[in-house]
N, C-alpha and C positions, 0 to 999 in steps of 0.2 A: 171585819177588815179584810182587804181581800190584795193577797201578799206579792201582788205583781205590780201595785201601786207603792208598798212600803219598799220593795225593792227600785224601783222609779225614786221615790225619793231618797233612798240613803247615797245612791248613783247623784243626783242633785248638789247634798249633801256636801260629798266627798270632793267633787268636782269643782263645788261654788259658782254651779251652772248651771241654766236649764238646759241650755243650748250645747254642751258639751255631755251632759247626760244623756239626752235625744242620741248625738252621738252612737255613745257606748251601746247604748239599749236598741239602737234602729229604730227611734221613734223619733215623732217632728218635733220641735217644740212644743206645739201649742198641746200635742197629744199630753206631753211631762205636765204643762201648765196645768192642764185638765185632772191630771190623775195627783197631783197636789191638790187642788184645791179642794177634790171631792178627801181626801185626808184627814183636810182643816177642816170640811164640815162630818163629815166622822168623829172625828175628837171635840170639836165645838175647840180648835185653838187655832192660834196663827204659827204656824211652825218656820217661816222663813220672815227675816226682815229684810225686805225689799228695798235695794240702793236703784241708782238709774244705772248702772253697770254689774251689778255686784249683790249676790245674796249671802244675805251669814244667816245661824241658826237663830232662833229665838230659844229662850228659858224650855221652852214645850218641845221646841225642835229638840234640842239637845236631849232631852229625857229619850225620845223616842229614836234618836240616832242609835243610840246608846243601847237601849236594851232591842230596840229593831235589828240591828249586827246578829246580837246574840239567837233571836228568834226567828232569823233565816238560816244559821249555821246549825240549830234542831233542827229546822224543816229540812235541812238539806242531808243530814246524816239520820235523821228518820225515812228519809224516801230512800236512801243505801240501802236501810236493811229491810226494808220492804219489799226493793227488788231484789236481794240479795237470798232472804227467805232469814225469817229470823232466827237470827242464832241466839240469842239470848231464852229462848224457849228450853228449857233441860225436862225431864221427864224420871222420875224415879221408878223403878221398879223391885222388886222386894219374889225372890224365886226360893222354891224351898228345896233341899239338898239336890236331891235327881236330877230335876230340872236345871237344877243352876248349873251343876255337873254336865252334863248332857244335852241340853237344849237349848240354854236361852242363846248363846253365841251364835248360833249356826239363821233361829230366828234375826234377832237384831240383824247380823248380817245381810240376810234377804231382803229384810224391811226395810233397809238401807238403800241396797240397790236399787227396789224400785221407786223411791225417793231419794232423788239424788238433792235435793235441798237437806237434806237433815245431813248432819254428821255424827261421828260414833262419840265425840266427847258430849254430848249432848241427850245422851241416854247412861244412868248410873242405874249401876246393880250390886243389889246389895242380898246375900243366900246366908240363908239359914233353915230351922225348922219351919215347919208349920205353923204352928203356934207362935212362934216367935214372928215371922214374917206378917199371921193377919191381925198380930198386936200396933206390927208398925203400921199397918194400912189402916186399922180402927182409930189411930194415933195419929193419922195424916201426915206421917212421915214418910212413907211411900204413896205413890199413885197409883201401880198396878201391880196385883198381886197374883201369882202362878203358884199353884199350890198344887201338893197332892192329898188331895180330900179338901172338905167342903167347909171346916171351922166352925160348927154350926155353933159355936157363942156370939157371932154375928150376923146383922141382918143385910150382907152385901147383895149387889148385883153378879150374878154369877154367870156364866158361859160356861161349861165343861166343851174340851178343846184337843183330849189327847188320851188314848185309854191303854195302862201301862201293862204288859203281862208281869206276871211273876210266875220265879220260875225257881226251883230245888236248885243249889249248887253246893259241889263238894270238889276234892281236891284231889288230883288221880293220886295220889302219895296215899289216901286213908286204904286203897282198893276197895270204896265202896263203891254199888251200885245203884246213881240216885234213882233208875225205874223203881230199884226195890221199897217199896213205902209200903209195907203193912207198919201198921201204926206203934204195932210195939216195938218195931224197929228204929223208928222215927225217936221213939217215946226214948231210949238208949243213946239215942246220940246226944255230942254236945253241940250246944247251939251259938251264935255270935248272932246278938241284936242290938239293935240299938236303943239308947234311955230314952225317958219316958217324954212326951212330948214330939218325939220324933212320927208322921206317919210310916214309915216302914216297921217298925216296932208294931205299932197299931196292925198293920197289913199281917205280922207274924203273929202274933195273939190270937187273931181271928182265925187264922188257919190252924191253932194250935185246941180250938174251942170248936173249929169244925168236924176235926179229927180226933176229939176226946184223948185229946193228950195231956201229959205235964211230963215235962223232958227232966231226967236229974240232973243235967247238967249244962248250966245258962252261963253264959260269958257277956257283957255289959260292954259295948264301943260307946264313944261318940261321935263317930267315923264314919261313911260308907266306906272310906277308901282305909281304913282298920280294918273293918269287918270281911273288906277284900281281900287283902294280903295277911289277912288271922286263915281264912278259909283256902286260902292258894299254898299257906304253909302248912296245912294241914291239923290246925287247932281242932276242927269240927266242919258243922254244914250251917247255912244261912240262905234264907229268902232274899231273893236278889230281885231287882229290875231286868228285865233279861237286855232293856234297852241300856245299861249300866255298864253291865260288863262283856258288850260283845268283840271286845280287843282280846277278850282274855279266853273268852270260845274261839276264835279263831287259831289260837296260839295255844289251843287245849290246857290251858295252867288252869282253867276251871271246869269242870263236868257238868253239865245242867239237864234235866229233865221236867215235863211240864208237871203238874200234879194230876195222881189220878183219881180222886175224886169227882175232878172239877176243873175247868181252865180257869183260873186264878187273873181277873184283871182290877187293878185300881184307876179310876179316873184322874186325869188331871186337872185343874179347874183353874180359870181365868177371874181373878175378883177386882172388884172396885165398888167403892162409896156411890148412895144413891144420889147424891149431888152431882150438880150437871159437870163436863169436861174440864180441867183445867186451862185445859190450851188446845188450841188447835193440835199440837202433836200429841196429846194423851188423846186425843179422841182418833186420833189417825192409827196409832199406835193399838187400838182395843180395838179398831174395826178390820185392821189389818189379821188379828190374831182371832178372831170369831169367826171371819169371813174364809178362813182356810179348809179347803177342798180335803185332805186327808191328814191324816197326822204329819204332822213339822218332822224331817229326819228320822221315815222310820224305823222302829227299830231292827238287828238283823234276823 
């Protein structure tokens, strides 16, 4: 059916004209006559009864006046938001503590800018751990998922997209000196991590197994921003993101040095389901964050 004819006739219709439709439309009569008739043989009905002065609807006409209204007022606020850029399109994304702390805002923001079609109610985030975050995403409750580390009880599509340092911090109140790391020194201090599930925790066990330690004394957050203000009051020392807390280096309330073993870095990684794009914006949204040239905000 071709909707420049249904609009011709509901214009007919409404009018009780051909000749006054023509009018409205900038078309002649006979052109209206023409684009009815080809209607009637579309539907195989007679939609007008024909007087010598005067049309009214038929039984047929009237069905199609009727829901014809309705399916030009779709077409007409479907072609809005087409040119409009759809805003009904949302996009989930699922970031794990650092990330969500630190990065994701400064991202969406850019990615905004350079599409200025999308708006910011139209991308939701939702931060947690690790594990928690590629539960949601395994669970298709989220669509893109920012992780630190890789989840390997799933089989996603992955991008690593961001590679975090870690770094020693302690509180100048202990007067310690975080260069000093012989390990039995290490091995004496108390420490503040996070429970289990979390990758940073992960991040500190591993250094604690690289450096043949067991610390006597473990403190349990479920915080970075705990584990922050435990170590800036001087509870103990903690493996930090150094991109995490660099408000609090600048403002010396935490002391940081690198490890000397080793430069200490954890990846960050980009995940999603091997099933194809949800929408146009998840797939704008993953090509945007792959396609970037160096780390997102780096860190100080």
């Amino acid at each position: 059916m071709n909707l420049e004819h249904l609009k011709t006739f509901i214009a007919a219709a409404k009018y009780e004209s051909f000749s006054q439709a023509g009018k409205m439309l900038n078309l002649s009569q006979p052109a209206v006559s023409h684009q009815i008739s080809q209607l009637e043989a579309y539907y195989n009905k007679q939609l007008f009864i024909r007087a010598k002065r005067k049309i009214t609807l038929s039984e047929a006409g009237e069905t199609l006046y009727e829901y014809g209204q309705q399916l030009l007022a779709l077409n007409e606020k479907m072609e809005g938001l087409l040119a409009a850029g759809d805003l009904s399109q949302t996009i989930k994304i699922g970031c794990s503590n650092t990330i969500g702390e630190c990065l994701i805002s400064k991202m969406v923001q850019d990615f905004i800018k350079l599409n200025p079609d999308i708006s910011s109610d139209q991308i939701q985030i939702t931060i947690g751990t690790s594990i928690h975050i590629t539960d949601l995403l395994y669970a298709s409750e989220i669509d893109l998922a920012l992780v630190e580390g890789q989840a390997g009880r799933y089989n996603f599509v992955s991008h690593e997209f961001y590679d975090d340092m870690l770094v020693l911090g302690v509180s100048p109140q202990l007067r310690i000196n975080p260069e000093n790391q012989m390990p039995e020194k290490l091995a004496d201090m108390t420490w503040l991590i996070r429970e289990p599930g979390c990758a940073m925790r992960q991040a500190t066990l591993d250094l604690w197994k690289g450096l043949n330690i067991e610390p006597k004394s473990v403190l349990v957050y479920n915080s970075n921003t705990l584990i922050k203000e435990g170590v800036k009051n001087g509870l103990g020392v903690a493996v930090f993101s150094k991109l995490a807390i660099c408000p609090e280096i600048h403002t010396r309330q935490l002391i940081v040095s690198r490890f000397k073993d080793r430069d200490r870095f954890r990846p960050f990684y980009l995940l999603r389901k091997e099933n194809q794009f949800k929408s146009d914006l998840h797939k704008r949204l993953w090509n945007y964050i792959t396609n970037l040239d160096e780390n997102p905000n780096a860190s100080c």
